[in-house]
C-alpha positions as CSV (number, residue, x, y, z in Angstrom):
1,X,0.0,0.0,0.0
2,X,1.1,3.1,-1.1
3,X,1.9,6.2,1.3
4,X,-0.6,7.9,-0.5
5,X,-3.1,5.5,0.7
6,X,-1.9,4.7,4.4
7,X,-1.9,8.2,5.6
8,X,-5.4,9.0,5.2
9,X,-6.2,5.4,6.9
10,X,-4.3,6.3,9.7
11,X,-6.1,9.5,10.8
12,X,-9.3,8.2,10.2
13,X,-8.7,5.8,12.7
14,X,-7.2,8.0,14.9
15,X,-10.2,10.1,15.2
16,X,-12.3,6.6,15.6
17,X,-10.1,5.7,18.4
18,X,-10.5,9.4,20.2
19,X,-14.1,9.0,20.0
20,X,-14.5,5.5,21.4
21,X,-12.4,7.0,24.3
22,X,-14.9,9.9,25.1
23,X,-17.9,7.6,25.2
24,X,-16.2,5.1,27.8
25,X,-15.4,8.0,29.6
26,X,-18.7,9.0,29.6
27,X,-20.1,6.1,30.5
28,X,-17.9,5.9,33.9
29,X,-19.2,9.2,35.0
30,X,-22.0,9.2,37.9
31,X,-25.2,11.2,37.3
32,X,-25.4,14.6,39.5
33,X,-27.2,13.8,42.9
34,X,-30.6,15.0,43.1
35,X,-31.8,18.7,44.5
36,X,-33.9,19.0,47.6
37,X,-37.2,20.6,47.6
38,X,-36.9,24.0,48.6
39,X,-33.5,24.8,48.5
40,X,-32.5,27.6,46.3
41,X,-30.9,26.0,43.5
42,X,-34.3,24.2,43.2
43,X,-36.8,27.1,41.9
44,X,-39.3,26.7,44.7
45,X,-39.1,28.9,47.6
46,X,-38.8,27.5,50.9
47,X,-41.4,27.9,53.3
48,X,-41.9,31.1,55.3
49,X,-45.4,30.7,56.9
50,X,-46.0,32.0,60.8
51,X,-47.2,27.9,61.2
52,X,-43.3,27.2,59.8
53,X,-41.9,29.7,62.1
54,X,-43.8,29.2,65.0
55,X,-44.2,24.8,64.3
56,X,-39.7,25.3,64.2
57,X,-39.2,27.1,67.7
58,X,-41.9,25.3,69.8
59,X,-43.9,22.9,67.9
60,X,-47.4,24.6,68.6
61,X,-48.1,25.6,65.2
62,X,-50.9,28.4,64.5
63,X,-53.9,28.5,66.7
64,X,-57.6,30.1,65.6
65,X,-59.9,29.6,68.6
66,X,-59.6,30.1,72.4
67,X,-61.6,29.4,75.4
68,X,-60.7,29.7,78.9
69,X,-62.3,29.5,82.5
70,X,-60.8,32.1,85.7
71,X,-61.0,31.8,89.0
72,X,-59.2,34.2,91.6
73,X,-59.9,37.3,93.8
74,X,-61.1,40.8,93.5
75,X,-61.2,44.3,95.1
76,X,-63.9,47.0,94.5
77,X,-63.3,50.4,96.0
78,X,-65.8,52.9,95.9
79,X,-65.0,55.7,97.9
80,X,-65.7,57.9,95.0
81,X,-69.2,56.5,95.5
82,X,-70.3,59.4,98.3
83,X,-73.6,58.8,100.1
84,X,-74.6,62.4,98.7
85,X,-75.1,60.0,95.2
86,X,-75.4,56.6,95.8
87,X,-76.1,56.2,99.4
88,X,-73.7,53.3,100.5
89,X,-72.5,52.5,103.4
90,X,-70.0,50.3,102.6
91,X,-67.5,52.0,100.1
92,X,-65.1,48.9,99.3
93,X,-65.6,45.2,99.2
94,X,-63.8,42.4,97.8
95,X,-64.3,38.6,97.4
96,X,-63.6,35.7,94.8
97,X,-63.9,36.5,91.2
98,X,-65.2,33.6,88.4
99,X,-65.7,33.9,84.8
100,X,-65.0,32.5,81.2
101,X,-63.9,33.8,77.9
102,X,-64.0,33.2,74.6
103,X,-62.6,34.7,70.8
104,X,-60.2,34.1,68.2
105,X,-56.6,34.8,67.7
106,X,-54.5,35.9,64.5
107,X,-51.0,35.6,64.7
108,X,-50.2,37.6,67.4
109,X,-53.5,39.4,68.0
110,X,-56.7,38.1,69.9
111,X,-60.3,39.2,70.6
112,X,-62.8,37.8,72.3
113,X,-65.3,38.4,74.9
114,X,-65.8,37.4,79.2
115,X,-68.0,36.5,81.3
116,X,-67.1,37.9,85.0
117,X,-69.1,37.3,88.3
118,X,-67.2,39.2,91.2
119,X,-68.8,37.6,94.3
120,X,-68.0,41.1,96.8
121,X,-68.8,40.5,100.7
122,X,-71.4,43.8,100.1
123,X,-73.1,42.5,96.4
124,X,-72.7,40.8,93.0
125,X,-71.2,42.6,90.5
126,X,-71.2,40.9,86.9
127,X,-69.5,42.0,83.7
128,X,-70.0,41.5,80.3
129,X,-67.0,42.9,78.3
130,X,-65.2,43.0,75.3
131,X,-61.9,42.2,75.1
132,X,-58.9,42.6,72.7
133,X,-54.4,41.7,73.1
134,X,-51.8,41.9,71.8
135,X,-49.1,38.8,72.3
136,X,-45.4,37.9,72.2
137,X,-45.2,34.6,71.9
138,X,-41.3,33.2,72.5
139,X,-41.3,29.1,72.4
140,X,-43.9,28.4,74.7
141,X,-43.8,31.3,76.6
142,X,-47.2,33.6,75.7
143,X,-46.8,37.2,77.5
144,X,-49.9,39.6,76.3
145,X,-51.2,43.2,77.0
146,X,-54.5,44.9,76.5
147,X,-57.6,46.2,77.2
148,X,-61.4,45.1,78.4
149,X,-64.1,46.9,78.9
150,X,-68.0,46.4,78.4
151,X,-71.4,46.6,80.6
152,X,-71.8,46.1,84.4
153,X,-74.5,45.5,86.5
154,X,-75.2,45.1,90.6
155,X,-78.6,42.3,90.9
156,X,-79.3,43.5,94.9
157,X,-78.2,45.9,97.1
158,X,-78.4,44.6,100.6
159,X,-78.8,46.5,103.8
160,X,-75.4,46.1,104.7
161,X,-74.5,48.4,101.2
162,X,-77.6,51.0,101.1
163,X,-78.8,53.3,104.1
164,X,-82.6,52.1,104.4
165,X,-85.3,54.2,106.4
166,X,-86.6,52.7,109.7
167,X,-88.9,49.7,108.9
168,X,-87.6,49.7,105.1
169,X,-86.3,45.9,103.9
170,X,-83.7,45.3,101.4
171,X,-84.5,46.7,97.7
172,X,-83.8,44.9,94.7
173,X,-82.1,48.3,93.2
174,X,-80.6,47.8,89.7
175,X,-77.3,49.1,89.7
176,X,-75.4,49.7,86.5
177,X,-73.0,51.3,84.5
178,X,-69.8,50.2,82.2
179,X,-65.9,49.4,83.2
180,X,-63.1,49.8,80.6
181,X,-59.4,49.1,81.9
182,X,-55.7,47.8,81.2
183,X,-55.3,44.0,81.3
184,X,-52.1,42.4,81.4
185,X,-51.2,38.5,81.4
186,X,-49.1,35.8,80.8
187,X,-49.8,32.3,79.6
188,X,-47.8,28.9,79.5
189,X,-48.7,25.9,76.7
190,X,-47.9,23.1,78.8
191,X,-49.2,21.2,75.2
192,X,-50.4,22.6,71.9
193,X,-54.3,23.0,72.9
194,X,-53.4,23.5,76.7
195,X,-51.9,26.5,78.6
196,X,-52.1,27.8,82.1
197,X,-51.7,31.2,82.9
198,X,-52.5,34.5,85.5
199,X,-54.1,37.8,84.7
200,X,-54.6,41.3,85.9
201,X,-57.4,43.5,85.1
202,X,-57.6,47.2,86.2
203,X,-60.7,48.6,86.2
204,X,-62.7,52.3,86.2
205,X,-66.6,51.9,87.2
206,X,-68.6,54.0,85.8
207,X,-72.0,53.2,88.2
208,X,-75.5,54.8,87.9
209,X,-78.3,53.7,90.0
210,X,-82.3,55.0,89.9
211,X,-84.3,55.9,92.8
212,X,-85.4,53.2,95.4
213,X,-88.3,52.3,95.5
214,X,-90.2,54.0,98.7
215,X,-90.8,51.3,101.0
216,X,-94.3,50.2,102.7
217,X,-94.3,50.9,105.7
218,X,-98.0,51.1,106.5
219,X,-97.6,48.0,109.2
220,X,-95.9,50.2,111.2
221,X,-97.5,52.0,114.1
222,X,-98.5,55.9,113.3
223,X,-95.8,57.6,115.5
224,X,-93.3,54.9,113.5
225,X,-94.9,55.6,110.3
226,X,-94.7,59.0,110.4
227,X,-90.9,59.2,111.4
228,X,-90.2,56.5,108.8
229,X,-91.9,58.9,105.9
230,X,-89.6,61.7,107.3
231,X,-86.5,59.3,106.8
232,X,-87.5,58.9,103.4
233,X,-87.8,62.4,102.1
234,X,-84.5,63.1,103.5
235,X,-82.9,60.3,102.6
236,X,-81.7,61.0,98.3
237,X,-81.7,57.5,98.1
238,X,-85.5,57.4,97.7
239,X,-85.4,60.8,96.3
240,X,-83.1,60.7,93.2
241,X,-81.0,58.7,90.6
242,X,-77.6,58.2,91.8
243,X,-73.9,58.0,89.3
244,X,-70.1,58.1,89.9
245,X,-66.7,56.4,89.4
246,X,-65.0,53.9,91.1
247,X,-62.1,51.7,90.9
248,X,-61.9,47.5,90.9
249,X,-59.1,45.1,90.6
250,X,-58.9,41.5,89.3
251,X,-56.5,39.0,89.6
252,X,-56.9,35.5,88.3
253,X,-55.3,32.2,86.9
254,X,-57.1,30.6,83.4
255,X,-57.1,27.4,82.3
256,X,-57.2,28.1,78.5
257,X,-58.2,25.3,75.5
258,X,-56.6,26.7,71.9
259,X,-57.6,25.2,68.6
């Protein structure tokens, strides 16, 4: 064979033997392992949800509804309350305080309404009130500040609280007004629907009352009768409608239920 001839042979297979060495070398080489979901290289974006956040430091997750039930003491003084207006003898009273509450919760605000019955040593005082908070919740840790405020209301005045006329009897006088205050509290998830905590409600009482009725004493004797009718048209109580301010206390622990 002719040099001619044997020189074009022998590049053709050298390029032949180049490629078949590419290919093998191909073939040894391990695919690229695969990419997590949501890391960056991956095109979706990792999660950034509050539930993410909040599921990552404490495992609680996001919570919609509350409920919780109070129990714990209270304080009532009234020493704004002047006989000249109200006509009570006893100014400040305090006893054991019971209620519940209810509302919902985004992120780190919550609403909701509460039931309050403040048993006092001189009446019942309930409370129906509105309620809103705002919380800083660190692992499981809930802190909160806000305000309440809504409708109160007094079912009898006894005669240890009102100044009655000679031969009167205890009146069923309907006592009521509105209380708007600070509230301040702290709350502990011992699970992810159960939390204890403690609370502190300040309160201003803004109290009306009407006029007593006039009481019967016709079964009295005459002379009595006729010094129990001067007691009563001196005594404003019977007279005239009664209003002025006051200030209360609460302090409570809550067992609360979260969903």
């Amino acid at each position: 064979m002719t040099p001619t001839m044997t020189r074009p042979l022998a590049l053709v297979a050298t390029v032949l033997s180049s490629l078949w060495t590419s290919a093998a070398h191909a073939q040894d080489l391990e695919p690229p392992p695969p990419i997590a979901p949501g890391s960056p290289s991956s095109g979706t974006s990792s999660t950034t949800s509050n539930e993410a956040d909040e599921s990552k430091d404490s495992g609680l997750g996001l919570e919609w509804v509350w409920l919780n039930g109070d129990i714990g003491t209270a304080f009532v003084n009234m020493e704004s309350f002047s006989s000249s207006s109200l006509a009570l003898q006893r100014t400040s009273s305090s006893g054991p305080a019971f209620g519940f509450g209810a509302g919902i919760r985004l992120i780190f605000l919550t609403a909701g309404v509460r039931v309050t019955d403040l048993q006092l040593s001189a009446f019942n005082l309930w409370e129906i009130n509105a309620e809103a908070a705002f919380h800083v919740k660190v692992w499981r840790i809930d802190p909160y500040f806000g305000v309440r405020g809504g409708y109160a209301f007094v079912g009898d005045l006894n005669s240890s609280s009102v100044d009655l006329a000679a031969g009167g009897s205890p009146s069923n006088v309907a006592v009521h007004g509105i209380d708007v205050g600070p509230m301040v509290g702290i709350d502990f998830y011992l699970a992810k629907y159960i939390s204890l905590g403690v609370d502190g409600n300040a309160q201003f009482l803004f109290i009306q009352r009407p006029p007593v009725p006039i009481p019967n004493v016709s079964q009295l004797p005459p002379q009595a009768q006729q010094m129990a009718q001067q007691q009563i048209m001196s005594n404003p109580l019977y007279q005239e409608s009664g209003s002025s301010v006051g200030l209360g206390l609460t302090l409570t622990a809550h067992l609360g239920i979260h969903f």
